[in-house]
RODO-2510 file (C-alpha; in nm, 4 decimals, decimal comma):
residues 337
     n   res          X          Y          Z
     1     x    -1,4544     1,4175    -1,0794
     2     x    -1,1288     1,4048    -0,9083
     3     x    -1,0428     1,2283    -0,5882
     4     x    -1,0860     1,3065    -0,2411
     5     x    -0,7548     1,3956    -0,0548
     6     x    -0,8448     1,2451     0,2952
     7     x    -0,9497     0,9083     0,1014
     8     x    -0,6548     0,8816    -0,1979
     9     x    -0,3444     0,9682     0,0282
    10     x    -0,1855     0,6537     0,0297
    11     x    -0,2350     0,6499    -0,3887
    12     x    -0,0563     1,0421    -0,3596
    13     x     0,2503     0,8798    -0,1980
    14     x     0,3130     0,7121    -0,5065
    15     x     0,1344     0,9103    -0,7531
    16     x     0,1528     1,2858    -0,8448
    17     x    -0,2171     1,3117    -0,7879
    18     x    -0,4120     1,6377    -0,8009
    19     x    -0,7265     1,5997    -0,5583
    20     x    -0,9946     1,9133    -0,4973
    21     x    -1,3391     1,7715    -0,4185
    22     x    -1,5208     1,8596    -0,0972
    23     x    -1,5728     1,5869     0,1394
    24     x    -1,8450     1,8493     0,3102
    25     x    -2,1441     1,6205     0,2314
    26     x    -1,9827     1,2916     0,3188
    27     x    -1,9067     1,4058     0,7002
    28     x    -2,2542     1,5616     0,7225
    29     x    -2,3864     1,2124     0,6287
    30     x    -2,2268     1,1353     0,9949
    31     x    -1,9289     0,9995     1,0764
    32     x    -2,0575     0,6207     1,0669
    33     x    -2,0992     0,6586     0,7099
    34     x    -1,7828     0,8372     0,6240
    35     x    -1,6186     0,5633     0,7559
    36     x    -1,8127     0,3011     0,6584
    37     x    -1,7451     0,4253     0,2879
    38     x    -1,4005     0,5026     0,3393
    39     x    -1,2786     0,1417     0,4862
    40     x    -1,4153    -0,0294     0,1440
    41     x    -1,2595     0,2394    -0,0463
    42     x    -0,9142     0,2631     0,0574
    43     x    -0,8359    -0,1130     0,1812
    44     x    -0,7329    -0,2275    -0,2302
    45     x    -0,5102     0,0627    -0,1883
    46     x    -0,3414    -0,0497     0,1525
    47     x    -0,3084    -0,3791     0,0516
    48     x    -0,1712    -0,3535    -0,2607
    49     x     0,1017    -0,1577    -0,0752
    50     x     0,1783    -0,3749     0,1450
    51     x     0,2248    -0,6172    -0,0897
    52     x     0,4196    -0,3862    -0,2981
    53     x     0,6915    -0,3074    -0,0284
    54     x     0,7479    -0,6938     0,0717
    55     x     0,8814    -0,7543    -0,2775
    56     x     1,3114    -0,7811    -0,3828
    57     x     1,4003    -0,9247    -0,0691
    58     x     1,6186    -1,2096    -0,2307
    59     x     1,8032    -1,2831    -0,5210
    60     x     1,9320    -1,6474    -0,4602
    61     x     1,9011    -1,8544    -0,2124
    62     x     2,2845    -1,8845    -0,1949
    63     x     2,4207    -1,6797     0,0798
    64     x     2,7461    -1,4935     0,1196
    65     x     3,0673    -1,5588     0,2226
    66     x     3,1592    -1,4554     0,5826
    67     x     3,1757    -1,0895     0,6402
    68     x     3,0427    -1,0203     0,2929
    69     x     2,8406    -0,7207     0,2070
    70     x     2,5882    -0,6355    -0,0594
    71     x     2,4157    -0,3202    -0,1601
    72     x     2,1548    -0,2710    -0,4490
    73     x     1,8425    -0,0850    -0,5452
    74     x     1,5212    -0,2543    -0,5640
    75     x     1,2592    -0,1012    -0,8162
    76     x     0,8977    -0,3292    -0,7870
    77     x     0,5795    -0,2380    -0,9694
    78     x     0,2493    -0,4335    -0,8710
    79     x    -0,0311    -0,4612    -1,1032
    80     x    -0,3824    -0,3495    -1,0237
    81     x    -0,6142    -0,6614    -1,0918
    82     x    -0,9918    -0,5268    -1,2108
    83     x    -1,1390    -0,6755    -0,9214
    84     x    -0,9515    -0,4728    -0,6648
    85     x    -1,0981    -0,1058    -0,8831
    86     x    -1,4618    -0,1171    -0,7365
    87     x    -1,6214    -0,2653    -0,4524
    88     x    -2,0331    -0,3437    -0,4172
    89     x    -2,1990    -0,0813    -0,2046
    90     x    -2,5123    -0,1692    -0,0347
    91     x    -2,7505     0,1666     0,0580
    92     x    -2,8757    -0,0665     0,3108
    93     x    -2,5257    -0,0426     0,5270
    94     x    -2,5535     0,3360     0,5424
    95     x    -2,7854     0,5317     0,7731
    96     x    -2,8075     0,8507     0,5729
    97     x    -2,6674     0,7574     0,1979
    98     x    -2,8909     0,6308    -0,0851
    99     x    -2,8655     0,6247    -0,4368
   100     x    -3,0206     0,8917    -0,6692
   101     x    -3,2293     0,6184    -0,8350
   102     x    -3,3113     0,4405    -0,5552
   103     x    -3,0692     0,1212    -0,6620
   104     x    -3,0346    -0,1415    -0,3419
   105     x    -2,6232    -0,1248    -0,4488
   106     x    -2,3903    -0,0209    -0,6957
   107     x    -2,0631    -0,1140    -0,7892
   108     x    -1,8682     0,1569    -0,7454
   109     x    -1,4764     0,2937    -0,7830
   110     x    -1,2149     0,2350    -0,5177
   111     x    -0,9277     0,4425    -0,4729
   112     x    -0,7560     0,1701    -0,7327
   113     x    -1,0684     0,2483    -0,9929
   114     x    -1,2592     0,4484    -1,1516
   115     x    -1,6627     0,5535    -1,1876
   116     x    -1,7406     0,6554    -1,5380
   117     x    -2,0180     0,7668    -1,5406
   118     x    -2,0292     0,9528    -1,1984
   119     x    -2,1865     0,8247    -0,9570
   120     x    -2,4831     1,0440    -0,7452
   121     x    -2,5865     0,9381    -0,3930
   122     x    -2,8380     1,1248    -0,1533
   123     x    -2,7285     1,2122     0,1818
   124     x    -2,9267     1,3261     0,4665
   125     x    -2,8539     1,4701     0,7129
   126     x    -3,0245     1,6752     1,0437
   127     x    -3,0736     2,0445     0,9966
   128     x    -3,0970     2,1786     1,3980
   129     x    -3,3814     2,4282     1,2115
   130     x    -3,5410     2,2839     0,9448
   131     x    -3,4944     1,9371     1,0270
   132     x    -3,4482     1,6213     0,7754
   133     x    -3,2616     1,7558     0,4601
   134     x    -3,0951     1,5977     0,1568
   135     x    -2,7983     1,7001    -0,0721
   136     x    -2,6428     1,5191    -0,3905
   137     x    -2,2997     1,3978    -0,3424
   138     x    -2,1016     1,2456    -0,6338
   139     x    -1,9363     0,9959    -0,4820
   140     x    -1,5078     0,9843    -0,5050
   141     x    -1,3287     0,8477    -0,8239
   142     x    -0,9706     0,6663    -0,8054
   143     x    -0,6297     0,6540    -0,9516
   144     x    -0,8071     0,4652    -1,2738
   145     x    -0,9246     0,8294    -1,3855
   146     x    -0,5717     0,8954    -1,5061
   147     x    -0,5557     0,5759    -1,6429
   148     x    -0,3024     0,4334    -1,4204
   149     x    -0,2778     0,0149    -1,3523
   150     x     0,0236    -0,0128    -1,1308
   151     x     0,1580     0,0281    -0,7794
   152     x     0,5345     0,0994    -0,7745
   153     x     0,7633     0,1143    -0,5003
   154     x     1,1502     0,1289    -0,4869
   155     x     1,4033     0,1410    -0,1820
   156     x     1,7445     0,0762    -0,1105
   157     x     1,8789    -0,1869     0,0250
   158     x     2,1855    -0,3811     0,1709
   159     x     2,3050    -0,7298     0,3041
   160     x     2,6080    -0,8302     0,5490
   161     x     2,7158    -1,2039     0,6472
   162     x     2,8592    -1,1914     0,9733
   163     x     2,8316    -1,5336     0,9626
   164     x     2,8956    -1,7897     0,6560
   165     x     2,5485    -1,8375     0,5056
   166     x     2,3547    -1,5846     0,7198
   167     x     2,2317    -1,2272     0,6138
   168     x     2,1301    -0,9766     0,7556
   169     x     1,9082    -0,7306     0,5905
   170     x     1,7654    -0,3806     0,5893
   171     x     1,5907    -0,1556     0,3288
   172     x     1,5313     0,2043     0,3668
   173     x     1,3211     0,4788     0,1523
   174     x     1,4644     0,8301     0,2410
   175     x     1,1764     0,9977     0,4408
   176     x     1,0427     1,2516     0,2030
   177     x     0,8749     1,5570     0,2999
   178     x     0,7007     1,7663     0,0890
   179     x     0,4724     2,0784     0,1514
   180     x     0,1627     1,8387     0,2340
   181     x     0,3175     1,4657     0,2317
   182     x     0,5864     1,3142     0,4419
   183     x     0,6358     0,9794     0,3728
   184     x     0,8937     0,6801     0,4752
   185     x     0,9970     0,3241     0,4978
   186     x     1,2173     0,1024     0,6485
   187     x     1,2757    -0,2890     0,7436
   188     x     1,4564    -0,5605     0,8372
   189     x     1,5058    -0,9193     0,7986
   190     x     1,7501    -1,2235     0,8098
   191     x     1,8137    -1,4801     0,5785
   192     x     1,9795    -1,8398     0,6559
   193     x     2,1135    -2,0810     0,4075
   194     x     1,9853    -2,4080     0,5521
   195     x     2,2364    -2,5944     0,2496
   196     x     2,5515    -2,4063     0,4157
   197     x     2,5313    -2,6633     0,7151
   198     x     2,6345    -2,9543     0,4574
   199     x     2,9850    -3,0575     0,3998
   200     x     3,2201    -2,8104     0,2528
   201     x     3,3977    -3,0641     0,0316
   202     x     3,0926    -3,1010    -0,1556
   203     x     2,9063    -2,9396    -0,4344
   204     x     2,5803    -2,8939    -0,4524
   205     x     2,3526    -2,7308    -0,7297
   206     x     2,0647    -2,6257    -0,5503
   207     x     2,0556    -2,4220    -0,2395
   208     x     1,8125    -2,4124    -0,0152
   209     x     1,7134    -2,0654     0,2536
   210     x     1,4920    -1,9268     0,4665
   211     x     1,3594    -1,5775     0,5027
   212     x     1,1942    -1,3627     0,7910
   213     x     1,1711    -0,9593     0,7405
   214     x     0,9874    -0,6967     0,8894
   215     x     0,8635    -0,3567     0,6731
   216     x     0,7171    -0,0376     0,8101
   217     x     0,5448     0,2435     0,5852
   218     x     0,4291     0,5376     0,7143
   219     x     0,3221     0,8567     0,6061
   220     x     0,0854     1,1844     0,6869
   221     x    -0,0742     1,4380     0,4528
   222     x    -0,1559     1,7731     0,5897
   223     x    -0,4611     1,9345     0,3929
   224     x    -0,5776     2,1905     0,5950
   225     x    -0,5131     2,4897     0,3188
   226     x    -0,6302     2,3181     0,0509
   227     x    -1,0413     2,4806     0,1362
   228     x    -1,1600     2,1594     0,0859
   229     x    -1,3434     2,1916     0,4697
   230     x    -1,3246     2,4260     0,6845
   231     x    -1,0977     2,3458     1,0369
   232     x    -0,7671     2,2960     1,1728
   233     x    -0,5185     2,0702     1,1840
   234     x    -0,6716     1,8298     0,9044
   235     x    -0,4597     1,5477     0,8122
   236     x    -0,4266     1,1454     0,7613
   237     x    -0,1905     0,9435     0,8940
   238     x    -0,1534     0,6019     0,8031
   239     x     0,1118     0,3031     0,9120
   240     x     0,1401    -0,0219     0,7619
   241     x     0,3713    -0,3073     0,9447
   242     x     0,4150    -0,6358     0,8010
   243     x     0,6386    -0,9415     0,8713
   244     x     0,7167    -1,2069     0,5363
   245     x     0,8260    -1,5576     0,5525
   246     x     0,9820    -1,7134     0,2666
   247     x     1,1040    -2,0543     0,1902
   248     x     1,3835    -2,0029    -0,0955
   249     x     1,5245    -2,2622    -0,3579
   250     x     1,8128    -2,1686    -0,6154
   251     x     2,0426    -2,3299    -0,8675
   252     x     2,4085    -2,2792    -0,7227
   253     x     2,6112    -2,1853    -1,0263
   254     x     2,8565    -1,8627    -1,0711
   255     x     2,7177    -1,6465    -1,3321
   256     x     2,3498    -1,7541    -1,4597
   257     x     2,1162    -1,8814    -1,1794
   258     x     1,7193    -1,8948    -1,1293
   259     x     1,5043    -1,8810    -0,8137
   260     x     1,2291    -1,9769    -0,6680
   261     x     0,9919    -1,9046    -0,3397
   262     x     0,6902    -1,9845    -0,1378
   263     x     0,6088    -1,7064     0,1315
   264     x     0,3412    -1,6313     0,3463
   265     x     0,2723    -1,2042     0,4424
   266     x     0,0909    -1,1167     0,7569
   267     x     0,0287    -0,7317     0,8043
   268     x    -0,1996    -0,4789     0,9274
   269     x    -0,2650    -0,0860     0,8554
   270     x    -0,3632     0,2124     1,0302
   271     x    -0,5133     0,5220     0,8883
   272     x    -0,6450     0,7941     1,1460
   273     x    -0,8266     1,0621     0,9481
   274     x    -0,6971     1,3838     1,2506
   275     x    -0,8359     1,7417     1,2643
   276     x    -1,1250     1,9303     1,3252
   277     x    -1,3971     1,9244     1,0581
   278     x    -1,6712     2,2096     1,0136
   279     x    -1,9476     2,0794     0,8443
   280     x    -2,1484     2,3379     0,6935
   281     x    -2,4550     2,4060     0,5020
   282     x    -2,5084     2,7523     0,4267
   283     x    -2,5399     3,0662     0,7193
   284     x    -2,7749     2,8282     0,9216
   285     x    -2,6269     2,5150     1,0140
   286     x    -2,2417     2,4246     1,1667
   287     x    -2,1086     2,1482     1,2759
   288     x    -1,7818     2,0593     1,4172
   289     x    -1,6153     1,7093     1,4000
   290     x    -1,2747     1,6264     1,6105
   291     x    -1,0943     1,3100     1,4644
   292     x    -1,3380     1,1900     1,2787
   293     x    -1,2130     0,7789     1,2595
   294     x    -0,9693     0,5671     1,2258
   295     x    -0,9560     0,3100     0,9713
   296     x    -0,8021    -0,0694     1,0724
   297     x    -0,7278    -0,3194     0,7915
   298     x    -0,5855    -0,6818     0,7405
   299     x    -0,3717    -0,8774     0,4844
   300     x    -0,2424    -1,1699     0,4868
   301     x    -0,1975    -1,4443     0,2540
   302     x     0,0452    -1,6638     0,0064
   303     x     0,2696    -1,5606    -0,2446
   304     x     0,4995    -1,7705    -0,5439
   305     x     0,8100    -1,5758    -0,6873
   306     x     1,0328    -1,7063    -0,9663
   307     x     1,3236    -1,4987    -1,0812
   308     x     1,6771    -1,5297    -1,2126
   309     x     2,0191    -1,3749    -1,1176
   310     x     2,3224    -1,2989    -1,3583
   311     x     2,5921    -1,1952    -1,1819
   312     x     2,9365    -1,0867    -1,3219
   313     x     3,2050    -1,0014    -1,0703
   314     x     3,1129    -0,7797    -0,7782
   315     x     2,7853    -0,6640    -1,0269
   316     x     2,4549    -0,8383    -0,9932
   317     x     2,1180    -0,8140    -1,2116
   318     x     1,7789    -0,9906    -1,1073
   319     x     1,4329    -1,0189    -1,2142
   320     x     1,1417    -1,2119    -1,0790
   321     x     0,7639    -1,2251    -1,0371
   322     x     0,5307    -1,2360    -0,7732
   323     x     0,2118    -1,4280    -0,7633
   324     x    -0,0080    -1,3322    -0,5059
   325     x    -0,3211    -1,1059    -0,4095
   326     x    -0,1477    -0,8235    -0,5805
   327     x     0,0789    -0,9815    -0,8530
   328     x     0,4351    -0,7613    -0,8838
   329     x     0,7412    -0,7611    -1,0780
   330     x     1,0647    -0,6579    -0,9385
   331     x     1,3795    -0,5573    -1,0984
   332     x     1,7364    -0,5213    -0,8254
   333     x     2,0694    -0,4097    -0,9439
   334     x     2,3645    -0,5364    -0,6468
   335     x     2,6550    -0,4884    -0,5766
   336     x     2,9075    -0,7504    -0,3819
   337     x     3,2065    -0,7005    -0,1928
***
């Protein structure tokens, strides 16, 4: 079974997935449900993006020279831990969704996952005619169908020290638009050498910096011609804004140096499923749902990076890793002038 559009959107920015199932049953379960299902489905997805874009926002902890300027593309890939693929579903938090055989809960696929076998829920739902009815629904499958582990993420970004020791900083991913998906990011941040306030005359090997950036992601995917339900207008949007705080350490040397960080990442996420929705069930029965919900999710918590720099003129290569919710590793390629 392939994966619902309105649920795997944030997995299609990333991902060249091909979704086709009809979400017909899930709305006519209500909208309570459909959201209900949907929150626990998509947060792993959310969150493992925002980790994703808060990654390759330093090098060293060494900052420029006055009036310096760097440039270099960031490339990070975040790994999908098992636990983050399914999440427990409970029959008893939906009004009109139970399982086939009657189970109290299931573990089931998130948009990071996978459910193999399928997985068959009943849904009822109120006929204005004949009343009570039920339909099978097999419930949404994830990015783990095609065997995919990893979250990547790339952008662009550059550095200028109008100040010795200070940087400021902005990343930017070109706002793609497709047929269906449009699709952006962008950010800021600063970045102080606290060890660039001690005496010039002296050397020292380790230097010390702060960190403070802001990232946006946003994106919408229009699927009203795919026939997946009939309407108009049928699309998710979805923003994610978070702010990072890092406390760097580096050696100080001039070609080979390693890194170090403790940061803390504090961000929320917005997904608004828009349109109108008719809900059907044969000739007899319509229904017609206007912006169904609007999904609201937090993340926050600590991260440890270690990485090291070579650098070789004006060129620069660095790798590090990320420990966190959503462990990452990041690969930059700079350039100095």
């Amino acid at each position: 079974m392939k994966t619902v559009p309105i649920f795997i959107f944030l997995i299609m920015i990333v991902f060249p997935v091909q979704s086709q199932d009809n979400i017909d049953d899930l709305l006519a379960a209500g909208v309570n449900d459909a959201k209900r299902f949907s929150q626990d489905y998509l947060a792993p997805a959310t969150n493992g993006l925002a980790y994703g874009i808060n990654n390759g926002w330093f090098n060293h902890a060494k900052g420029q020279k006055q009036f310096g300027f760097e440039i270099g593309l960031i490339v990070n890939t975040s790994f999908i831990n098992d636990d983050k693929k399914s999440f427990e579903m409970r029959a008893s938090d939906y009004e009109n969704i139970r399982f086939l055989d009657n189970s109290p809960s299931k573990n089931v696929a998130t948009a990071l996952g996978h459910n193999d076998p399928d997985i068959t829920v009943i849904i009822t739902y109120d006929d204005p005619i004949f009343g009570n009815q039920e339909t099978e629904l097999t419930l949404p499958t994830g990015i783990g169908s095609t065997g995919v582990n990893i979250i990547p993420a790339a952008f662009l970004q550059a550095a200028f020290s109008p100040f010795r020791g200070t940087q400021l900083k902005a990343r930017y991913f070109p706002k793609i638009e497709t047929e269906d998906v449009k699709t952006g990011l962008y950010g800021f941040g600063i970045q102080q050498e606290f060890t660039a306030w001690l005496p010039k005359d002296r050397f020292f090997p380790v230097a010390i910096s702060g960190l403070i950036a802001y990232t946006h992601m946003d994106g919408s995917y229009d699927f009203t011609d795919s026939n997946l339900v009939e309407g108009t207008n049928q699309q998710v949007q979805t923003d994610i804004n978070t702010l990072l705080f890092e406390l760097i350490a580096s050696t100080n040397f001039k070609v080979l140096n390693a890194y170090g960080a403790i940061g803390y990442l504090s961000g929320t996420s917005q997904t608004d499923l828009l349109g109108t929705y008719v809900v059907t069930d044969g000739l007899l029965y319509s229904e017609s749902i206007v912006d169904p919900f609007s999904i609201e999710e937090k993340v926050n918590g600590i991260r440890t990076t270690l990485g090291a720099n070579v650098k070789l003129g004006f060129f620069s290569l660095n790798v590090d890793y990320t420990f966190a919710e959503f462990n990452s590793a990041s690969l930059g390629l700079n350039f100095s002038f």
